[in-house]
C-alpha positions in Angstrom: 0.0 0.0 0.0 1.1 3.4 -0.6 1.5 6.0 1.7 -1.7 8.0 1.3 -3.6 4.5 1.4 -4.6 4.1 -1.9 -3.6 1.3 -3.6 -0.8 1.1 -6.5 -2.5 -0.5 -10.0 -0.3 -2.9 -11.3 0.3 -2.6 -15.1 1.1 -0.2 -18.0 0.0 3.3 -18.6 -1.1 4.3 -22.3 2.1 6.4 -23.0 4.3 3.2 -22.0 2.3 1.3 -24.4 2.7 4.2 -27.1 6.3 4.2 -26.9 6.9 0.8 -27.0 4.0 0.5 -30.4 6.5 3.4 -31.6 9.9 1.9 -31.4 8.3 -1.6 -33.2 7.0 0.6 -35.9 10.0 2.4 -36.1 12.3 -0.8 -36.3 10.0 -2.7 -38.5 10.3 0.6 -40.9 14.4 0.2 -41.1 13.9 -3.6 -41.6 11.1 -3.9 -44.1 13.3 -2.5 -47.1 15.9 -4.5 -46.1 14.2 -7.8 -46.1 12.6 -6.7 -49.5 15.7 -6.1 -50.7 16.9 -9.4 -49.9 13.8 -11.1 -50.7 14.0 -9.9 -54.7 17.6 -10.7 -54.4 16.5 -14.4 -53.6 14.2 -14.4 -56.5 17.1 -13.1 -58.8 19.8 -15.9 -58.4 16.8 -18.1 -58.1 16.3 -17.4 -62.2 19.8 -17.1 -63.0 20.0 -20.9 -61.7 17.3 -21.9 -63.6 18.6 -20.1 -66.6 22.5 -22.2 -66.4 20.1 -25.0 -66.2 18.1 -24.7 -68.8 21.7 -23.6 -70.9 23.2 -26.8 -70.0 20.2 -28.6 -70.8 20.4 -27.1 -74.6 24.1 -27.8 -75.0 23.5 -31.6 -74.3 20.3 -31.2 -76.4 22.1 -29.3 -79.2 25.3 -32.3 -78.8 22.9 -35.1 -78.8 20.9 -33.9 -81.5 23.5 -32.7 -83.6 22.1 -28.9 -84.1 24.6 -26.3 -85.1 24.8 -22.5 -84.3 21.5 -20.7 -84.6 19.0 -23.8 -84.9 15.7 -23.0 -82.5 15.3 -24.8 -79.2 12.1 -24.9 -77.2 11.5 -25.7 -74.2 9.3 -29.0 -75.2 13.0 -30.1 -76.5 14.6 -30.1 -73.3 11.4 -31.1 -71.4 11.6 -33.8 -69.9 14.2 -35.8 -71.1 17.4 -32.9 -70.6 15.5 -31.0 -67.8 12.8 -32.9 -65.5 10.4 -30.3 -65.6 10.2 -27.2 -67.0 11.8 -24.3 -64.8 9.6 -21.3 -63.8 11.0 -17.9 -62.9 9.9 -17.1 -59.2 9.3 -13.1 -60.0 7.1 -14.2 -62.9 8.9 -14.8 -65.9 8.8 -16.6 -68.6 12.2 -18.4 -70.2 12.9 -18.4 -73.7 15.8 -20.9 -74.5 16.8 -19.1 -77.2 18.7 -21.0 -80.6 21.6 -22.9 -79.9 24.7 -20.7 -79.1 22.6 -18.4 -77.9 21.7 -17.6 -74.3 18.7 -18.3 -72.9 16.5 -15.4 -71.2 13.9 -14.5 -68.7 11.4 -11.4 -69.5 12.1 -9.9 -66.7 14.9 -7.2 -67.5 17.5 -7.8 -64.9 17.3 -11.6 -64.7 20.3 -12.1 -67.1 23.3 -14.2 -67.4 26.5 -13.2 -67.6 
């Protein structure tokens, strides 16, 4: 009991609960760019796997079928016997394996190979 003999209520005040709502907010807003950052970066070597994958699939495609420099490949030529199942772009692109000695692409600008 306090002093004057009313009794103490145990708990927090609405300005402790404020400030503590505050410095969430204001952490998740320093950490939310940042983990979107990281999650598109994800995405990105994601499609650049799929992309060497589908590339190695045309060489042993182009090698077994005897194609030369600049014959079309689709994807129903790799599918499934080079690659088990056809690779999709996590951002939402499509691939386009490209002729042979060509690279192959996603339509999504900065998903490119070296």
């Amino acid at each position: 009991m306090c002093i004057d003999g009313q009794r103490r209520r145990k708990g927090f005040t609405l300005l402790e609960i404020m400030i503590v709502i505050l410095i969430i907010v204001a952490i998740l807003g320093i950490a939310w760019p940042n983990w979107m950052k990281a999650r598109e970066s994800a995405r990105t070597q994601t499609c650049l796997s799929n992309l060497r994958q589908v590339s190695t699939a045309k060489e042993h495609f182009a090698m077994e079928n005897k194609k030369t420099t600049g014959e079309p490949v689709t994807m129903a030529d790799l599918v499934p016997e080079f690659v088990k199942e056809e690779p999709t772009c996590p951002s939402g692109g499509e691939y386009d394996p490209k002729p042979v000695g060509q690279k192959p692409t996603c339509t999504i600008a900065s998903h490119k190979l070296p």
